[in-house]
PLY file of the C-alpha trace (Angstrom):
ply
format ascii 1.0
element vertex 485
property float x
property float y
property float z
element edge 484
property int vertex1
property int vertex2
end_header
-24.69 10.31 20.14
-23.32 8.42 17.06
-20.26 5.89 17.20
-17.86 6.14 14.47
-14.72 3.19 14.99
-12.15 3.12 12.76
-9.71 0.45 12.66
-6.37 1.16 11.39
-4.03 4.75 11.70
-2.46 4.31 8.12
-2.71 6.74 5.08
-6.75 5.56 4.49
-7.78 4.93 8.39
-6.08 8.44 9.65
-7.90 9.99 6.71
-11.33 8.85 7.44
-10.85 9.52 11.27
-9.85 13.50 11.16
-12.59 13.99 8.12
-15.20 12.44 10.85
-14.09 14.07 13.24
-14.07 17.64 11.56
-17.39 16.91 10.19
-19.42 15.27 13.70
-17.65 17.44 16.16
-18.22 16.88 19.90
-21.79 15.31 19.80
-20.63 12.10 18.12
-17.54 9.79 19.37
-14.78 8.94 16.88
-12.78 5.83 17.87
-9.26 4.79 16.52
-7.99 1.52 17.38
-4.51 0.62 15.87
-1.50 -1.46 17.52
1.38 0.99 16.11
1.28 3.82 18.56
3.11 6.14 15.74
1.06 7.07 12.17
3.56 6.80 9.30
4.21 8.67 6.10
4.92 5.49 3.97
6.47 6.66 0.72
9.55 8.14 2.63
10.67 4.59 4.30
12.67 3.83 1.03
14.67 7.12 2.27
14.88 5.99 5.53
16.47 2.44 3.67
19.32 4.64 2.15
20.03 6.70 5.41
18.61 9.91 3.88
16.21 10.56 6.51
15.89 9.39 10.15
12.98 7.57 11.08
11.37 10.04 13.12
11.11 12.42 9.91
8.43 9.72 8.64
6.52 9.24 11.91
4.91 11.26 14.63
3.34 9.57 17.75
-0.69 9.50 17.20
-1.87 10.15 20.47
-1.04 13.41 21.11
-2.83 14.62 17.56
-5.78 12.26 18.59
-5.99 14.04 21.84
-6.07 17.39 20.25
-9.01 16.53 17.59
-10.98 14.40 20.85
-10.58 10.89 18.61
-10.56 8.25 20.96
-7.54 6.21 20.70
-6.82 2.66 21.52
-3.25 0.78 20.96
-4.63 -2.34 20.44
-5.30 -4.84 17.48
-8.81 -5.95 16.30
-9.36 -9.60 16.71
-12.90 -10.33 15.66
-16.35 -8.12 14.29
-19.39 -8.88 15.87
-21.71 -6.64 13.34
-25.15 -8.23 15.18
-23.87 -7.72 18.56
-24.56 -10.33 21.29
-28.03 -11.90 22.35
-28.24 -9.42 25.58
-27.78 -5.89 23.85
-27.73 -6.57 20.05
-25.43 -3.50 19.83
-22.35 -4.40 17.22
-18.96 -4.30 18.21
-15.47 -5.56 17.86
-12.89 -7.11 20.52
-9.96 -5.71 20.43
-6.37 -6.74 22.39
-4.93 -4.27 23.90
-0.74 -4.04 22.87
0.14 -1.02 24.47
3.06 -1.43 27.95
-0.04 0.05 30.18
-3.14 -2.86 29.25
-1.22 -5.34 27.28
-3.03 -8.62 26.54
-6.19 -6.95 28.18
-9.45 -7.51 26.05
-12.06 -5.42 25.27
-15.64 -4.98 23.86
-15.99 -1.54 21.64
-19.40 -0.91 20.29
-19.86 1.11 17.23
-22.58 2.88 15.02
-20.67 2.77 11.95
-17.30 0.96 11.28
-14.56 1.49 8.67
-11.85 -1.40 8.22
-8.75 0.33 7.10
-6.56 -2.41 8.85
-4.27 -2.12 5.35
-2.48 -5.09 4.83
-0.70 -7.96 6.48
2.76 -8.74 5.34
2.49 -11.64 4.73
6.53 -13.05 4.76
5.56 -16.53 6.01
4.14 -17.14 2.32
7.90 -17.17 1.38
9.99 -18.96 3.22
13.18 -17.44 4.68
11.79 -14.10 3.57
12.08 -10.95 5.57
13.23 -9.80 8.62
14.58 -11.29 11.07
15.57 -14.23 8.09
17.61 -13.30 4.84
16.21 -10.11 3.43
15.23 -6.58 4.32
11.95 -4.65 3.53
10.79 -1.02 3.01
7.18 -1.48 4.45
7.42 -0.22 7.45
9.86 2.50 8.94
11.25 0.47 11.12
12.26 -2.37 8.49
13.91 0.53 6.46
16.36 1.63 9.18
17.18 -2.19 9.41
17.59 -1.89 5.54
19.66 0.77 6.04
21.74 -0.90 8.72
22.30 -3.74 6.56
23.30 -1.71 3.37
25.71 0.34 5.18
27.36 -3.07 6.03
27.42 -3.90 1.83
29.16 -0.44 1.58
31.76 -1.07 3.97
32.79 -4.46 1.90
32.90 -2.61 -1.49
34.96 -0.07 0.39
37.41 -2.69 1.21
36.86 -3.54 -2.64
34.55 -6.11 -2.89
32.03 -6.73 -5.13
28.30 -6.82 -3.91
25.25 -8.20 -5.48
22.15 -6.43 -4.68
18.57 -8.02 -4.93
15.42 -5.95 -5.16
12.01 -6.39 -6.37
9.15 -8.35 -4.83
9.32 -11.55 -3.16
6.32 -13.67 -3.51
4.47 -14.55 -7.17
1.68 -12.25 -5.97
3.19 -9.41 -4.46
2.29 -5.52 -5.22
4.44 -2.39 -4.26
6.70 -2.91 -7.25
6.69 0.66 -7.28
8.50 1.15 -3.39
10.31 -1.53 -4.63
11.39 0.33 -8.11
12.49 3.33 -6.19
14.33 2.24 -3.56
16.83 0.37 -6.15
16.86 3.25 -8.13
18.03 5.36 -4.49
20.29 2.61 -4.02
22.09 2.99 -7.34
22.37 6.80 -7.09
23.79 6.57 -3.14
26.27 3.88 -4.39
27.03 6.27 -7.34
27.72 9.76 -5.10
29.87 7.15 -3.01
31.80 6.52 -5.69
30.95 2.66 -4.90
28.82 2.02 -8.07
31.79 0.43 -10.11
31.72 -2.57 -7.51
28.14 -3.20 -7.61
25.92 -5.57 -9.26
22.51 -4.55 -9.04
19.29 -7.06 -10.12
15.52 -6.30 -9.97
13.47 -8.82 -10.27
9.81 -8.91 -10.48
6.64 -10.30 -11.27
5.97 -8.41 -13.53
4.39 -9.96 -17.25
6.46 -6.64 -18.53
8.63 -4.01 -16.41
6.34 -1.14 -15.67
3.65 -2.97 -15.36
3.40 -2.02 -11.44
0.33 -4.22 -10.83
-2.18 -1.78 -13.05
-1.42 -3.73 -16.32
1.24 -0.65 -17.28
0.24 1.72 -19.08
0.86 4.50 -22.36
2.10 8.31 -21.11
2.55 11.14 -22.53
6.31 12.32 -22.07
8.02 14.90 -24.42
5.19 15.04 -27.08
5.39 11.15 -27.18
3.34 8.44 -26.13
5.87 5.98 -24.92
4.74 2.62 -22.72
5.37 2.24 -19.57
7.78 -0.80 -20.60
10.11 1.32 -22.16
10.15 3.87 -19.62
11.29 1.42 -16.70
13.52 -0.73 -18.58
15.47 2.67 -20.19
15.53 3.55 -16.54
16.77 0.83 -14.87
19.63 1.00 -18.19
20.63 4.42 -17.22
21.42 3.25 -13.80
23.22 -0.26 -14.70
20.71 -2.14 -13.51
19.89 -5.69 -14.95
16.29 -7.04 -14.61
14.93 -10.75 -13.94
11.00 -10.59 -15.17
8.19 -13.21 -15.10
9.65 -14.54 -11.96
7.86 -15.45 -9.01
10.11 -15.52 -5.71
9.48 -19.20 -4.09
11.94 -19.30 -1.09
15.09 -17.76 0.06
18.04 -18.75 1.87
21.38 -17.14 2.98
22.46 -15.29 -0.01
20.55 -16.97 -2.28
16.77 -16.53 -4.12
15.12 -19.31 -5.59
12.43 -18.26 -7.95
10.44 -19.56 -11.16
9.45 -18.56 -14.05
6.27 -18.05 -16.46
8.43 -20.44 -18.57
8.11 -22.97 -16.11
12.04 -22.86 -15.23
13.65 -23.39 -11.56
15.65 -20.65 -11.16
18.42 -18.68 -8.78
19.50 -15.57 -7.89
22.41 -14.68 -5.72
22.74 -11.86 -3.54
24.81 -9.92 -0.75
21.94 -7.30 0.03
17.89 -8.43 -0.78
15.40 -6.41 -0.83
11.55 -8.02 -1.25
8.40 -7.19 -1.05
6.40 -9.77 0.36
2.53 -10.71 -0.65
0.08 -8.84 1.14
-3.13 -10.06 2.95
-5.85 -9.51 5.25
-5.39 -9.14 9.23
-6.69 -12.62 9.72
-10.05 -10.66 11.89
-13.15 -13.07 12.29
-16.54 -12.17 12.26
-19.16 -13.79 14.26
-23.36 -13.20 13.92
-25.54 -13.03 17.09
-25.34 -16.33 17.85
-21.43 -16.93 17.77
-21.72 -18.71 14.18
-18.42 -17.88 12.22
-19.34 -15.51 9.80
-16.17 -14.69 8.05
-16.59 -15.71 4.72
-19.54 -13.55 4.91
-17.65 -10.28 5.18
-14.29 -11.15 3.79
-13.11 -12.85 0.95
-10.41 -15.74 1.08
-7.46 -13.15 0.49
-9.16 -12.00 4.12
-10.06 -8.58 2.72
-13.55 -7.20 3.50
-15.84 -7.18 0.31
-17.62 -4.44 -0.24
-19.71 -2.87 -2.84
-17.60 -4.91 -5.94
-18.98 -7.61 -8.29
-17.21 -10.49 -7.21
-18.42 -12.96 -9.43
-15.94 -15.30 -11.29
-15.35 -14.42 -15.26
-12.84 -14.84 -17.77
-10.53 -11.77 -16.97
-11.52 -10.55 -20.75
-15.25 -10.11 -19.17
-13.99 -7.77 -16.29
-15.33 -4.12 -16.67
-14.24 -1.06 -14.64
-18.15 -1.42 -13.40
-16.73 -3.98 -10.93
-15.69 -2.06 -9.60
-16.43 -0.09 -5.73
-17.80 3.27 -5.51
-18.87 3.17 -1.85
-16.81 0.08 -0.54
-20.06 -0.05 1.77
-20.23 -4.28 2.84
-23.02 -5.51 0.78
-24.09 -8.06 3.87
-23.64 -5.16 6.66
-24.54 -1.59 5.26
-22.86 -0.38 8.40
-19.95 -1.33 7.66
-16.77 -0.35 5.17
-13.51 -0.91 4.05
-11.19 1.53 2.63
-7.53 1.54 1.42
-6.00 -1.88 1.13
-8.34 -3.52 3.42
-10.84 -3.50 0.82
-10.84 -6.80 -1.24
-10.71 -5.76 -5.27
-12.71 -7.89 -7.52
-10.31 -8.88 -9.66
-6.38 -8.33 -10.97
-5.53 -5.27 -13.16
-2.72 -7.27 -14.93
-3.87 -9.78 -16.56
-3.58 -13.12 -14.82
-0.62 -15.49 -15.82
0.66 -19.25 -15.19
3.39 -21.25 -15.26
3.35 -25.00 -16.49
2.88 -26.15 -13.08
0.19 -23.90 -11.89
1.90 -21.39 -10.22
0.06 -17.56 -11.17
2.67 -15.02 -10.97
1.14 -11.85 -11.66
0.98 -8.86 -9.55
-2.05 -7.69 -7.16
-3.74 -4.54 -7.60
-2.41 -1.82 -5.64
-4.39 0.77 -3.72
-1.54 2.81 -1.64
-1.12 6.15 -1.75
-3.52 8.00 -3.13
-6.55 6.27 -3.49
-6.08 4.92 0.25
-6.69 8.91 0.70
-9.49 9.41 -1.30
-11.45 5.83 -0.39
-11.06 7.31 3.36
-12.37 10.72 2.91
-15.10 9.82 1.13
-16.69 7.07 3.59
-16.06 9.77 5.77
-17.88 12.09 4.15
-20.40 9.82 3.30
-20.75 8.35 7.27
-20.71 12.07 8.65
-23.73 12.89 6.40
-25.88 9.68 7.38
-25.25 10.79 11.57
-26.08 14.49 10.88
-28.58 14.55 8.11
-30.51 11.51 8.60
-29.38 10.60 4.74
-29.62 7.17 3.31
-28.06 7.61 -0.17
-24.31 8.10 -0.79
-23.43 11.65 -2.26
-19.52 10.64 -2.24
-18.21 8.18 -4.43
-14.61 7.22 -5.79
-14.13 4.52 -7.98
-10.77 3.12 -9.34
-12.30 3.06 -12.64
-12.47 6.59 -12.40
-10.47 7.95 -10.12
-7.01 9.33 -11.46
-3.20 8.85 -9.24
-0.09 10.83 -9.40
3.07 9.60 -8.00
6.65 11.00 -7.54
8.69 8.00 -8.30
12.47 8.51 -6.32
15.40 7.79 -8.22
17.71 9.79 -5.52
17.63 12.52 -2.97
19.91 15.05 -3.54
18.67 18.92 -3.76
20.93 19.78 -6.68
21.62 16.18 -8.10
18.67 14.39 -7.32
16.43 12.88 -9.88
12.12 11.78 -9.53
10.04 10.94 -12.05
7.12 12.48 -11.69
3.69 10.47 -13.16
-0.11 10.40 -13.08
-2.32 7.95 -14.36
-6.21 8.07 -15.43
-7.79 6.15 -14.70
-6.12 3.62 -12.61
-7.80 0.84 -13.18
-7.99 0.84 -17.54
-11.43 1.87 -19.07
-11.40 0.10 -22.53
-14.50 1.15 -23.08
-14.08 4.80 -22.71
-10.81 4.88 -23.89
-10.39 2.62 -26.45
-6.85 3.21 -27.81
-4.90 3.41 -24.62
-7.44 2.73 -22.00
-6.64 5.36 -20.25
-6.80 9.33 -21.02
-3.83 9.59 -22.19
-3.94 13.44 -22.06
-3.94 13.10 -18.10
-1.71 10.23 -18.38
1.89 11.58 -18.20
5.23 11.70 -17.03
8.11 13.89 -16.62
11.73 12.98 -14.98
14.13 15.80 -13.76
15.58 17.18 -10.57
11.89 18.91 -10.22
10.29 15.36 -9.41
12.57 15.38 -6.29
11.69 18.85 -5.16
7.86 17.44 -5.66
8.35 14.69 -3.75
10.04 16.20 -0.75
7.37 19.19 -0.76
4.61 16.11 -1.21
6.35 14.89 2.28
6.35 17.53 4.52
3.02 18.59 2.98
1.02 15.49 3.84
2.82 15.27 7.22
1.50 18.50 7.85
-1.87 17.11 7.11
-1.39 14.31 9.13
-0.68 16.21 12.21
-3.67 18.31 11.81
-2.17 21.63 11.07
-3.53 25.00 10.01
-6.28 24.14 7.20
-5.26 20.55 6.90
-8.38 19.73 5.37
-7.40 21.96 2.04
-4.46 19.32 0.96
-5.44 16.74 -1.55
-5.66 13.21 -0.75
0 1
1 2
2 3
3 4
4 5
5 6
6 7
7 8
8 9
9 10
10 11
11 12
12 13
13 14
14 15
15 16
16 17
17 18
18 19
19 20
20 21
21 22
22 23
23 24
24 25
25 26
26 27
27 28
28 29
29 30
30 31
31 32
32 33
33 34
34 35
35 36
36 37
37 38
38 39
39 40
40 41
41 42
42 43
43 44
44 45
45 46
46 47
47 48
48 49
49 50
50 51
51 52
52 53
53 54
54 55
55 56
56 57
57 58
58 59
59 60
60 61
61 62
62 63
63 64
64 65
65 66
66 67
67 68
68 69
69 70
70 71
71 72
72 73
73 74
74 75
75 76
76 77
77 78
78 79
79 80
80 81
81 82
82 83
83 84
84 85
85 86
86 87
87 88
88 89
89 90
90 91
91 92
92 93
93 94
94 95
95 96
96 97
97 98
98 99
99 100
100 101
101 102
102 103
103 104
104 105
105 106
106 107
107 108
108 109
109 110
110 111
111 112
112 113
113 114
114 115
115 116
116 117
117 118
118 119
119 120
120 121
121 122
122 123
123 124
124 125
125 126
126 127
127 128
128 129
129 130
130 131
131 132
132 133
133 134
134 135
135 136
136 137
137 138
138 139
139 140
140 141
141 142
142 143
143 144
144 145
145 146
146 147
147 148
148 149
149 150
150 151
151 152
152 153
153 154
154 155
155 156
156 157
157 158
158 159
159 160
160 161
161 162
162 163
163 164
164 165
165 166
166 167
167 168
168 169
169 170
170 171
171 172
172 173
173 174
174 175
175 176
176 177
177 178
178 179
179 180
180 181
181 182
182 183
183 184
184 185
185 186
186 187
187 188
188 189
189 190
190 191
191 192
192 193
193 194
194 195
195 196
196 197
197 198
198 199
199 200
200 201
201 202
202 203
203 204
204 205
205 206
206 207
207 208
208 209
209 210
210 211
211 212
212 213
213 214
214 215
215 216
216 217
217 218
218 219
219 220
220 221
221 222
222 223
223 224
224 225
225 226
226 227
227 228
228 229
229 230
230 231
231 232
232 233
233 234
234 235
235 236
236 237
237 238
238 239
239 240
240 241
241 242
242 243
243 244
244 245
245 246
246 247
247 248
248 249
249 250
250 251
251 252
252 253
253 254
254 255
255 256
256 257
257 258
258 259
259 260
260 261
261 262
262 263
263 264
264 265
265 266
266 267
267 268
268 269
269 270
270 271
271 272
272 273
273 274
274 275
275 276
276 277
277 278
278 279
279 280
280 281
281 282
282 283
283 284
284 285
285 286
286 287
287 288
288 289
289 290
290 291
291 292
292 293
293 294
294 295
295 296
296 297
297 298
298 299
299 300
300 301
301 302
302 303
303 304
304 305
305 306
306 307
307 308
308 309
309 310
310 311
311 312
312 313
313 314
314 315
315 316
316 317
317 318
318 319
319 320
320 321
321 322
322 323
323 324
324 325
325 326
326 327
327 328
328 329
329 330
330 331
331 332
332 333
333 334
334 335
335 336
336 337
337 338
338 339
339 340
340 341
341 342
342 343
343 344
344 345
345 346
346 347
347 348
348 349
349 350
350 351
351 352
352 353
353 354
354 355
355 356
356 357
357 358
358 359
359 360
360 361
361 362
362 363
363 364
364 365
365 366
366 367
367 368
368 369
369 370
370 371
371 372
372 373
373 374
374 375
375 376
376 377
377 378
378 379
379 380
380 381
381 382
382 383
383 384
384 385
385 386
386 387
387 388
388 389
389 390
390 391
391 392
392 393
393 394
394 395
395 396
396 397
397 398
398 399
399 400
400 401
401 402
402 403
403 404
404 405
405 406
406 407
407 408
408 409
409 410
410 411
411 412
412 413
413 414
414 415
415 416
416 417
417 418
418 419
419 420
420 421
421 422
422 423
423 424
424 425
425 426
426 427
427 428
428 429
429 430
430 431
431 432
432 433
433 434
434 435
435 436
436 437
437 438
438 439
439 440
440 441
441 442
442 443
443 444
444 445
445 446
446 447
447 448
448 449
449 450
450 451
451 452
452 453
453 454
454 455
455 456
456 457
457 458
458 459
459 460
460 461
461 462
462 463
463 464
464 465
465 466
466 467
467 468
468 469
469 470
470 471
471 472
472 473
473 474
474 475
475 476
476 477
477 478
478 479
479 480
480 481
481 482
482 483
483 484
């Protein structure tokens, strides 16, 4: 009997787990180990922010699905990778702390055949200081920092009721954050709930971002099709953000905050502010800070993850002028080059290099977005190690049949710019590929006939069937495995 153990329940880990599991059945073990007892359908949380949907529309407890499939499950957090095992057995494992109310603190040794990291990221607020909750701004990231978002807006609205003016921050908050586009749609649901409220006329609303160009979104923007045009993604955003009387702070990277105000510089090299009633950041993302340790107990770590503390895998790391980079940097397997047992998929994965192009201030300081991988590609990068793992156990294979990389792999995403069923508005976009093939496509680097976008009330129907529809996936319901990643 194989081990399969998958660390992480997100969008990528949850993937990878029910596509082993379908494919191994009951003669192999599938193991999930994850400290949030509930799985999460991320892209709703900015809904949850606005009080459009209650937190337990985006969540469902995992256990009880887990139970169902016979996956193995384990509330706990991974702590360190042992991928030679110990002296005595020589069988790999990790240690994992145990978080749930039932074996909290208790430590334990799981050994595995095969092991995917889809840990996803770290939110990493300490990088700025007096950022997120539980200091001076909300977040999105999780569902249960959107209903504090939405706890804390509702207070705004009850000032501008009384007829005050509020000033509303969004965007990220740290030089190096990604998400701008969670970020971009939750201000946009923010001006249309302020708007049905009738509130709008009191509110200042400011994105600000890191961003060389709005649009950007960390995959160096990019050229759609929309209406028999070709229009940038520049002038898409910014005539978006217009419509919605929303200014814009660019080239700015978020360097500490304090009550009700944002200090920030820019690409110019200037010490900024911004001031604020309601901020909304997205902090930098990073690894999950796990160690990895060869048969002898000699740290390993920068073996197996880079600095960022993401795991490498099958990338070309080496250093070059960003002008050098190629989409062949890119993974195809995200199989660990110094353990072929194990992988990384989704966020955890450590990219080679930015898709923007990297930028500095006078004094050093980059401020250019990180590459995302959310959403869709989590998906794919997790059924396809799946696939790829499941056909090693039961065929005895050695080459991988599956591959997905970002250089070729296309995205669509339902951007939210309010949730209303006869009013509400989502712009509706897919991108090929997402990381830009100059080479290929030498005019717009991507192909720009499956590059396009659309904005009407149909984007919001889209985007509320997308919910419910990968939900049902999630939970394992009646031909699941038929959905798209």
């Amino acid at each position: 009997m194989a081990k399969v153990l998958v660390l992480g329940a997100g969008i990528s880990g949850h993937t990878a787990a029910s596509f082993l599991k379908k494919k191994l059945g009951k003669n192999h073990e599938v193991t999930v180990v994850s400290p949030n007892r509930y799985y999460q359908w991320v892209p709703s949380n900015i809904w949850v922010g606005v009080g459009r949907m209650t937190v337990d529309q985006v969540r469902f407890k995992l256990e009880k699905v887990y139970r169902r499939w016979g996956i193995v499950y384990k509330q706990a957090k991974a702590v360190s990778i042992h991928p030679e095992g110990d002296r005595e057995s020589g069988t790999a494992y990790v240690t994992i702390e145990h978080v749930s109310e039932e074996r909290k603190g208790e430590v334990e040794k799981v050994t595995y055949d095969y092991l995917v990291n889809a840990t996803g990221p770290k939110l990493n607020f300490e990088a700025t200081p007096g950022l997120g909750p539980g200091k001076y701004t909300c977040s999105v990231c999780s569902y249960d920092h959107a209903a504090h978002a939405w706890k804390e807006l509702q207070k705004c609205m009850a000032q501008m009721k009384e007829g005050k003016v509020q000033h509303f921050l969004l965007g990220t908050g740290h030089p190096s954050a990604t998400c701008q586009g969670a970020a971009f749609e939750y201000a946009l649901n923010i001006a249309f709930e302020l708007k049905r409220k009738k509130l709008d006329h009191l509110a200042k609303i400011t994105w600000i971002t890191n961003e060389y160009e709005l649009g950007d979104f960390g995959m160096g923007g990019a050229f759609i099709k929309r209406g028999g045009y070709i229009t940038p993604t520049k002038v898409f955003a910014e005539s978006v953000l217009t419509e919605n009387n929303i200014n814009w702070i660019k080239r700015a990277g978020v360097t500490r905050v304090e009550p009700g105000v944002v200090h920030y510089e820019t690409l110019a090299g200037e010490q900024n502010t911004a001031a604020f009633d309601f901020a909304m950041l997205i902090p930098a993302f990073k690894g999950q800070d796990l160690k990895a340790f060869d048969q002898s107990g000699t740290d390993i770590t920068p073996k197996i993850f880079a600095p960022n503390g993401f795991m490498k895998v099958d990338a070309n790391y080496t250093p070059k002028p960003f002008e050098e980079w190629s989409v062949k940097d890119w993974p195809q397997t995200y199989q660990n080059p110094a353990y072929p047992n194990l992988y990384a998929t989704g966020i955890a994965f450590a990219p080679p290099h930015p898709i923007s192009k990297p930028m500095q201030s006078p004094t050093g300081l980059s401020i250019t977005p990180a590459p995302p991988r959310t959403g869709m590609p989590s998906g794919v990068t997790g059924k396809i190690v799946a696939q790829n793992i499941a056909r090693f156990i039961k065929n005895g294979a050695t080459e991988h049949k599956h591959t997905a990389s970002m250089g070729r792999m296309g995205a669509a995403c339902i951007v939210s710019a309010g949730f209303s069923m006869t009013k509400g508005l989502g712009a509706t976009m897919t991108v090929s590929p997402i990381v830009p093939d100059w080479e290929k496509y030498p005019d717009w680097g991507r192909d720009i006939n499956a590059t396009v976008g659309e904005v009407g009330l149909a984007g919001h129907w889209i985007k509320l069937f997308l919910h419910y529809m990968f939900i049902h996936k999630a939970k394992g319901y009646p031909f699941w495995w038929l959905l798209p990643e």
